[in-house]
Steps between C-alpha positions, in 0.01 A plus 500: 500500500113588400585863476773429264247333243257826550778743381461572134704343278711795334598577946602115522725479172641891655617305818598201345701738217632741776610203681652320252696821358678515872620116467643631181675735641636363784629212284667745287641677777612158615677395170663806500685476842554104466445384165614132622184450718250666226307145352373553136184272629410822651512744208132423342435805775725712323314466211172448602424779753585772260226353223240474814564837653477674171185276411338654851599844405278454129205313668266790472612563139489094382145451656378720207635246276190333311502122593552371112807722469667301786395193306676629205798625697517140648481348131741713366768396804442149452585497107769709580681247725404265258646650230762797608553613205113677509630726762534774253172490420324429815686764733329737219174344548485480864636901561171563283288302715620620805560900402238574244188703593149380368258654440174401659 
């Protein structure tokens, strides 16, 4: 267990992603051959595994992320579940954040 704590952290969300990704799809694979067995309690997998593999794939690219962006990112996401109908403008806002190059 002490060598799992010395890993780096992208490696231990990789296994924990890659791991995840193959309940996924063995729970898939077993709704689809007996769909009365498949529990919905289950399904956060589905959706989760997906979001956490493709958030170890851009590690190396959302380190470079300036720390006050991720603060604004995080404001921006909590008025928007606040208030839904500022999705319009905050998807806008946070595609700048996140995709915009500046200069140094």
């Amino acid at each position: 267990m002490r060598s799992w704590f010395r890993l780096p952290l992208r490696i231990r969300l990789g296994i924990i992603a890659t791991f995840l990704l193959t309940c996924a799809v063995v729970l898939l694979l077993s709704w689809y051959y007996n769909p009365g067995s498949f529990s919905y309690r289950t399904g956060w997998i589905i959706h989760f595994a997906p979001i956490l593999f493709l958030l170890w794939l851009a590690w190396t690219d959302l380190e470079k992320i300036p720390w006050w962006h991720w603060i604004i990112m995080f404001v921006v996401l909590v008025i928007c579940a606040v208030k839904p109908g500022f999705w319009l403008l905050g998807i806008p806002i946070i595609g700048y954040i996140i995709f915009a190059r500046h200069k140094k």
